[in-house]
C-alpha positions, 0 to 999 in steps of 0.5 A, a space after each residue: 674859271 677853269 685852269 690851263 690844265 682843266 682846259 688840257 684834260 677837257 681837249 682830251 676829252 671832246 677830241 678823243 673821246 677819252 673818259 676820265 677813267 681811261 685818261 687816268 689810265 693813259 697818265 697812269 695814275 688814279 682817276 681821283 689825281 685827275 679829278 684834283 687836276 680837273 678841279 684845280 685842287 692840285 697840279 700834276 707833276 712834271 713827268 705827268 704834266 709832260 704825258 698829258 700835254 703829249 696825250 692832248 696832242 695825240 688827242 687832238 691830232 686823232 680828233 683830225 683824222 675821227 670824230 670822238 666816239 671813233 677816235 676813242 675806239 681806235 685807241 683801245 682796238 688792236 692794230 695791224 700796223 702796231 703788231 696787233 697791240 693796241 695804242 692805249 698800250 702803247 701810251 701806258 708802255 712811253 712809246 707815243 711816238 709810234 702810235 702818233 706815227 700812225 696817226 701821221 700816216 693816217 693824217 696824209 691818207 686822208 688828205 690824199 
């Protein structure tokens, strides 16, 4: 049975299309600790708890907007509406709520 954290990372994964590699990138930590936390073997701390549960969210808040493949390349291309940075540096830097701003915004335009 896989646990509420392997279920976590699984979300991150279908709606963002995120490979375990760059989850380990976005949590900055080793592709190794993500496979523990996937496997149950150990549990992330509090301060990396806390990213993967906001990275899920992000996650899954794109997955509304773009099916995996593109949400995965809209993470990892330059933006015009983040200064030409890109949202994965974004996330690695602690500045999620900009990169979830814009996915608010493309949210409401899809809706319009």
């Amino acid at each position: 049975m896989a646990t509420a954290v392997a279920r976590k990372l699984d979300s991150i994964r279908e709606s963002g299309g995120i490979k375990g590699r760059e989850i380990a990138q976005l949590l900055e930590t080793t592709p190794q600790t993500v496979s523990r936390w996937q496997t149950g073997r150990s549990t992330p701390r509090p301060n990396s708890l806390t990213r993967l549960l906001r990275l899920e969210w992000l996650a899954g808040q794109l997955g509304q907007v773009y099916p995996p493949g593109d949400a995965r390349v809209w993470l990892f291309s330059p933006h015009r509406d983040l200064g030409g940075e890109r949202p994965v540096d974004l996330i690695t830097d602690d500045r999620m709520d900009e990169v979830l701003a814009i996915i608010d915004r493309l949210q409401s335009a899809a809706y319009t």
